[in-house]
C-alpha positions in Angstrom: -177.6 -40.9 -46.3 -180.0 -42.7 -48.6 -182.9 -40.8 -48.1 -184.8 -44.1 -46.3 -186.5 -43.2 -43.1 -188.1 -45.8 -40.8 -190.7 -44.4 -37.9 -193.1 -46.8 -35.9 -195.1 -43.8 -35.0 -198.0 -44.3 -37.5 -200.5 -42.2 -36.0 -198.2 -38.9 -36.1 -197.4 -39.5 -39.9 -201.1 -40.0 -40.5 -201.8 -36.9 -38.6 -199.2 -34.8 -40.2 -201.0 -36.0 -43.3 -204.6 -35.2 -42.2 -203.0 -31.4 -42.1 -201.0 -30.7 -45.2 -202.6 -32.3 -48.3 -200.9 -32.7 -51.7 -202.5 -29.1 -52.7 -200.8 -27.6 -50.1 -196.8 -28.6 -51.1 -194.2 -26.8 -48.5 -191.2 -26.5 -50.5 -188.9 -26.5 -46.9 -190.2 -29.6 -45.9 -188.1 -32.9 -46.2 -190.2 -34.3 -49.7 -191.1 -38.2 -48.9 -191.2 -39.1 -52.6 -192.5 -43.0 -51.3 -194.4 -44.4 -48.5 -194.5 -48.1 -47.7 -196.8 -49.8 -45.2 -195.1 -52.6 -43.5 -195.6 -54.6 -40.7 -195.5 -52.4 -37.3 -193.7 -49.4 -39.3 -194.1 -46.8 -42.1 -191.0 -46.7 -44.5 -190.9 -43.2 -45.9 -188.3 -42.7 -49.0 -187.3 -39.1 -49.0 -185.3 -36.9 -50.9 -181.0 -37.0 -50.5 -180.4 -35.7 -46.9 -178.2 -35.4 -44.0 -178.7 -34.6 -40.6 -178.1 -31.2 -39.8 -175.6 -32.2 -36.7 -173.7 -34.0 -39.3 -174.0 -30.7 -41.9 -172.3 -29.0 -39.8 -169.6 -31.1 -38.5 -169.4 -31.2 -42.6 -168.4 -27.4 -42.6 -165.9 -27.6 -39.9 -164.2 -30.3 -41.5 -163.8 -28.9 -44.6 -160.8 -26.5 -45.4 -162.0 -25.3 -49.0 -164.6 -23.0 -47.3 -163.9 -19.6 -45.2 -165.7 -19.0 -41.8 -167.6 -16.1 -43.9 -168.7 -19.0 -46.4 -169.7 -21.0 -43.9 -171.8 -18.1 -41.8 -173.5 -17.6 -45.5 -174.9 -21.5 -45.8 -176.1 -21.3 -42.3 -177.8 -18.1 -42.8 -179.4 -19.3 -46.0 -180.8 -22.8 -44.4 -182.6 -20.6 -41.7 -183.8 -18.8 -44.1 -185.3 -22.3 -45.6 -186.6 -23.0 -41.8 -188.7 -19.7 -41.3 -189.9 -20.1 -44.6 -191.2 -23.4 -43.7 -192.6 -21.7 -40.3 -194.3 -19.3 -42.3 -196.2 -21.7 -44.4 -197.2 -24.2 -41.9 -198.7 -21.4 -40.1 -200.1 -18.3 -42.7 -200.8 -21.4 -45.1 -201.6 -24.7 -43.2 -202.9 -23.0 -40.1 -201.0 -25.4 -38.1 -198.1 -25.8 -35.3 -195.1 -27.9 -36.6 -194.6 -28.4 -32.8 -190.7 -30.5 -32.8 -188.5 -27.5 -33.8 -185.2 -28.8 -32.9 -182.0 -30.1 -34.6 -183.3 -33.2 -35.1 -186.0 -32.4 -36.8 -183.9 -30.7 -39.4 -182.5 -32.1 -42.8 -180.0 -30.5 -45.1 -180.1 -31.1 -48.9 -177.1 -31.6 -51.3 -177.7 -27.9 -52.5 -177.2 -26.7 -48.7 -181.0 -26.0 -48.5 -182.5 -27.0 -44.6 -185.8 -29.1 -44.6 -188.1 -29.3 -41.8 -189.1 -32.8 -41.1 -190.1 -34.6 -37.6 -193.9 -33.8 -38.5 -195.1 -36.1 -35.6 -196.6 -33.3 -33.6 -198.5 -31.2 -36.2 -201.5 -29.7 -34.4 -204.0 -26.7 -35.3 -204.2 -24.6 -32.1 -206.9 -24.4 -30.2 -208.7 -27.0 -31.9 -212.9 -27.6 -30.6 -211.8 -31.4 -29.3 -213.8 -31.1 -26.6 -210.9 -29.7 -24.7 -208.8 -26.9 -24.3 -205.7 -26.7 -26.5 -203.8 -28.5 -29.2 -205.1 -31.8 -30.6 -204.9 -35.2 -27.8 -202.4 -36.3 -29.8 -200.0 -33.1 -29.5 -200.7 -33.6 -25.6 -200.3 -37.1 -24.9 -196.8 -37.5 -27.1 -194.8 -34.3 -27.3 -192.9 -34.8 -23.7 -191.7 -37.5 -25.1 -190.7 -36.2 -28.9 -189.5 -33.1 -28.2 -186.2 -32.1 -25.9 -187.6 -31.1 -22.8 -184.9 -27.5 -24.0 -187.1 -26.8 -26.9 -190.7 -27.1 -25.4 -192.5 -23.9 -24.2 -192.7 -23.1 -20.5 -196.3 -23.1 -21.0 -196.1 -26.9 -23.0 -193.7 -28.1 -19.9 -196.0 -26.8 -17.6 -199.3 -28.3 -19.5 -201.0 -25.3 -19.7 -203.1 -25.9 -22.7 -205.5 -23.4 -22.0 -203.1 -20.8 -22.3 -201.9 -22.3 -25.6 -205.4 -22.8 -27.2 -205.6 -19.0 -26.9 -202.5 -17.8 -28.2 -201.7 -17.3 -31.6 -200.6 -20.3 -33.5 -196.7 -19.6 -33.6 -196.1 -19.1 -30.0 -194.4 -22.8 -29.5 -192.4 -22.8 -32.1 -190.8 -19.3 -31.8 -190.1 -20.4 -28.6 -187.9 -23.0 -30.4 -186.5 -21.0 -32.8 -184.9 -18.9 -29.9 -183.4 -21.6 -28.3 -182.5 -23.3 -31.8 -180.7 -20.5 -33.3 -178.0 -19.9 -30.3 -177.7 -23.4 -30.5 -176.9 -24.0 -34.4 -174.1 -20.9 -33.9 -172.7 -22.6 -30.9 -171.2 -25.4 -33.6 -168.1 -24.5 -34.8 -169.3 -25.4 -38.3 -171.4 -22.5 -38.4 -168.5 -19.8 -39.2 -169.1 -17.4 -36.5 -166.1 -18.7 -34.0 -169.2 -20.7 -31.7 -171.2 -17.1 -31.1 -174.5 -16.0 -31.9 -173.9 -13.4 -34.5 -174.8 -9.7 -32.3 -177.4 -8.9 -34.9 -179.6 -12.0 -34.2 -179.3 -11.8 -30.0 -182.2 -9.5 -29.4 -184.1 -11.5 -31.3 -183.7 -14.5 -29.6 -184.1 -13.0 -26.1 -187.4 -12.2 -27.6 -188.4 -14.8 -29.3 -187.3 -17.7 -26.3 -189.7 -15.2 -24.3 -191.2 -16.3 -20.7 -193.9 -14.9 -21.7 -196.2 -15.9 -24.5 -197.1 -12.5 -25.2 -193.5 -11.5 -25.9 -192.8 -14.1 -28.6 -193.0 -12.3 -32.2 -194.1 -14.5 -35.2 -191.3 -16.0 -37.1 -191.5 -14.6 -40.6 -189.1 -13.3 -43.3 
């Protein structure tokens, strides 16, 4: 792709902005290296990326590469994503909020990029509500597969949210996201969840909030 991004949704790339300033630089997430206002839409020029659908489909195609190669570029771009996890939540102090394949770019290099910011939001937040910002509230049905959002987030419980550490949303996603990545073909593990990473996906795509570990290196 050529790196050009068009989104009409203004006010999530303005909030994504209000959160992570220049100081605070995630190296795995997508770089927008120009931003040009234009009527009704935000142009964002970003770094050389593909989707990560398309990475993968990428891998299957291509018969220079073993399955064991394969498994090894997967396994390094999730490294890239809990990386990004870590930082947006140790360092930011927010929620990235859209964890799903979509939201995920893949560099020449093989490195995965978090991107699809729209729905950054600290948690419990003094908005005069309960819960994550009324941005976060009013748009995320509708940005984020109904698969990869929360019980509690499906269920609008914000109260429950606004008192639970900040990764519990988006380890949720990372346990649904991870079964899903393996299921591709692409992804060098015959369309299975390597053994080692199952009881950590039971636990992280936990019911219960409680259950959900933070999603760190």
């Amino acid at each position: 792709k050529d790196g050009t991004n068009s989104s009409s949704s203004t006010a999530g790339a303005a909030g994504a902005a209000a959160y992570i300033s220049n100081d605070s630089f995630n190296p795995a997430s997508l770089s927008a290296l120009q931003q040009t206002p234009t009527t009704g839409d935000l142009i964002i020029v970003t770094e050389p990326v593909i989707p990560l659908p398309e990475y993968l489909d990428a891998l299957q195609a291509d018969t220079t590469v073993s399955n064991t190669q394969r498994a090894d570029a997967v396994a390094w771009g999730i490294c890239n994503l809990i990386q990004g996890l870590t930082f947006l939540h140790n360092h930011a102090k927010v929620a990235h909020g859209n964890l799903c394949p979509h939201a995920i770019f893949v560099t020449p290099s093989g490195d995965f990029k978090l991107s699809g910011l729209h729905l950054l939001t600290p948690i419990g937040i003094a908005d005069g509500a309960t819960g994550p910002t009324p941005h976060f509230r009013h748009f995320e049905r509708d940005i984020t597969p109904n698969m990869y959002r929360s019980p509690e987030r499906i269920e609008c419980r914000w109260d429950a949210i606004s008192t639970s550490p900040i990764h519990i949303m988006d380890a949720y996603s990372m346990g649904i996201l991870l079964p899903e990545i393996y299921s591709h073909i692409g992804a060098g593990t015959n369309g299975k969840l390597p053994t080692k990473l199952e009881k950590a996906c039971r636990r992280l795509a936990s019911q219960a909030i409680s259950g959900r570990p933070r999603v760190a290196p």
